[in-house]
C-alpha positions, 0 to 999 in steps of 0.5 A: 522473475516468473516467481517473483512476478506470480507468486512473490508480488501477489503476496507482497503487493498489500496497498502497492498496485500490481502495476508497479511490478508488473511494469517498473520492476520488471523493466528495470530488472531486465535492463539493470543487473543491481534491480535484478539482484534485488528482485532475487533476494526478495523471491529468495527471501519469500520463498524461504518463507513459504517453505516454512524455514525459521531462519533466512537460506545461506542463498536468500542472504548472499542475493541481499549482500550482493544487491546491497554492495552493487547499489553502494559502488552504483552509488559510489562510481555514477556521475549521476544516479537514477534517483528511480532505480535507487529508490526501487533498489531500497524498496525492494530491501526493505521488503526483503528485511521486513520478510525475514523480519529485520525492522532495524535494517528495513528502517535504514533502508526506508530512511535513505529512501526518503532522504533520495526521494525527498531529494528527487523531488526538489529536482522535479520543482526546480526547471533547471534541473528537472532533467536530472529525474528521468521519469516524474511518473516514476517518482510520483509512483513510488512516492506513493508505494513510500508512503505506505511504507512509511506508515506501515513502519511508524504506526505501531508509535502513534505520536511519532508519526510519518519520516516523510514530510509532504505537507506541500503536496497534501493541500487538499486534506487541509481544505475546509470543503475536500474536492470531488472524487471519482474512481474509475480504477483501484489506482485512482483510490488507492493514491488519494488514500494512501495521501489522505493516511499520511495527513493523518498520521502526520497530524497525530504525530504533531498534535499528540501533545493535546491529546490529554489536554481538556477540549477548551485548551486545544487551539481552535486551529487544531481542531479545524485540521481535524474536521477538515480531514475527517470531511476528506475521509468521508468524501473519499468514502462515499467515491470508494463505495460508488466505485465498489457498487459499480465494479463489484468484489467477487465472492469466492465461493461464486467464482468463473474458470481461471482466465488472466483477467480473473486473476487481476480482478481478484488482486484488485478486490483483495486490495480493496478489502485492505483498504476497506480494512484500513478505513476503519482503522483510519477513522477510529484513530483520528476521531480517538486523536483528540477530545471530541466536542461532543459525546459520542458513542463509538460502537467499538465491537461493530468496527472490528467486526466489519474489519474481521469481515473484510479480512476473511473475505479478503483470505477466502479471495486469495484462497479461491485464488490459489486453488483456481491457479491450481486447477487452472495448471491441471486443465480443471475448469472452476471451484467445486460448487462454484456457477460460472456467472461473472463474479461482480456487480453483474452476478447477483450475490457476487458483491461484498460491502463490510459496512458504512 
């Protein structure tokens, strides 16, 4: 648990909050042997990676069949399954799949979460059978760990869009005037984005017929749909970059001595450089979906280059962060050449932005 937990979920972690393994999973894993054996198989898995193996260990495999057969008698001989250890159990598949590089078997496994998860949270909107979901919190945060998986697994086929349907749930990317938004933590705008995407690729999806279609054809309908979500992505980008300019993104190259609040904030700020990274694809995609109703000059080459920033800040991050890891073991105090002022908002220079 202590590799999975340091070294595993730090590179897995991508739009999922670190809070999900450093509470749920290592709650449930100490408590439930079928949680525990998936936690296995995923080390098993992401350090045969990191060894450099071409191919999964005999070990790494017999962790997976082994998690794979206990979640099918759990399944099988429980009354009642925990809708939340399940879905945690296929999240935890999913990414060991995905490690090894197996889309077919990460798919299935993505599937049956969405078929378990859309299931709990019938239950949750039903009075008389909400008892049966132990925790609504736990459902709403591993909807929201789905979503990325969902888009992460169906965005190389734009017109395809999402598995999971919660158009239900997603009424305020369709309103004309998106609400306020204000950020206090990477949680609170990691899970508007991670909604505000799927709408998104959810609209791709089911208007990529019109795609090719001249301006006048396209139902006007469509077109509001569009300019709602684009109205949302803006709002949600102007509250981002307000909570940014407030927190601040460490530089690496202006980092304090190793300390256990350090390690945290440079895995939300490399979080925040993805999302920052992802914005850009979001925007781009969505005005791209359709043809727009003016000309416009999309200025390509500066879009990928403030992803390129973003993603070598965000790599010079977690360098920084496994050499200070290093040195912090052997009792060395900070990088070379590195101040000890407070990386952030504080410290002049300390603060990254990749663009408007």
């Amino acid at each position: 648990m202590h590799y999975f937990l340091n070294y595993a979920a730090l590179d897995l972690s991508g739009y999922i909050l670190r809070d999900l393994w450093n509470g749920f999973v290592l709650q449930a894993s100490q408590s439930d042997p079928m949680v525990r054996q998936a936690v296995l198989a995923v080390s098993s898995a992401h350090l045969d990676r990191c060894s450099g193996m071409g191919l999964t260990s005999a070990t790494s495999l017999a962790s997976y069949q082994t998690s794979v057969n206990t979640l099918r008698n759990y399944m099988l001989r429980k009354e009642k399954p925990s809708p939340e250890l399940v879905l945690l159990c296929c999240i935890l598949l999913f990414t060991f799949d995905r490690l090894r590089g197996d889309k077919a078997a990460a798919a299935i496994h993505l599937q049956s979460a969405m078929s378990i998860l859309k299931n709990a949270r019938s239950l949750m909107t039903d009075d008389s059978k909400r008892s049966l979901v132990m925790s609504q919190d736990a459902i709403a945060d591993l909807t929201h760990v789905l979503l990325r998986m969902d888009i992460e697994d169906t965005m190389p086929v734009l017109d395809r869009g999402p598995l999971l349907d919660l158009a239900i749930d997603s009424v305020h990317a369709y309103d004309d005037e998106p609400p306020p938004m204000k950020f206090f933590s990477p949680r609170e705008f990691m899970e508007p984005w991670m909604e505000t995407c799927h709408a998104v690729w959810t609209f791709i999806g089911r208007n990529a017929k019109y795609r090719t279609l001249p301006l006048d054809e396209i139902p006007p309908s469509v077109l509001t749909h569009r300019r709602n979500l684009q109205r949302r992505i803006k709002a949600w980008r102007a509250a981002y970059k307000n909570y940014i300019s407030h927190v601040g993104i460490p530089a690496a190259h202006d980092l304090p001595p190793p300390s256990p609040t350090l390690n945290a904030r440079i895995t939300d700020a490399i979080n925040a450089l993805i999302i920052e990274s992802h914005y850009f694809v979001i925007k781009s995609v969505l005005a791209e979906a359709l043809p727009s109703p003016t000309t416009l000059i999309h200025p390509w080459d500066l879009i990928a280059e403030k992803m390129l920033q973003c993603g070598e800040k965000a790599l010079a991050l977690r360098h920084a962060q496994d050499l200070l890891d290093a040195r912090g073991h052997r009792g060395e105090s900070a990088l070379p050449g590195a101040s000890h002022a407070v990386a952030g908002g504080e410290a002049k220079g300390a603060t990254v932005d990749c663009g408007v």
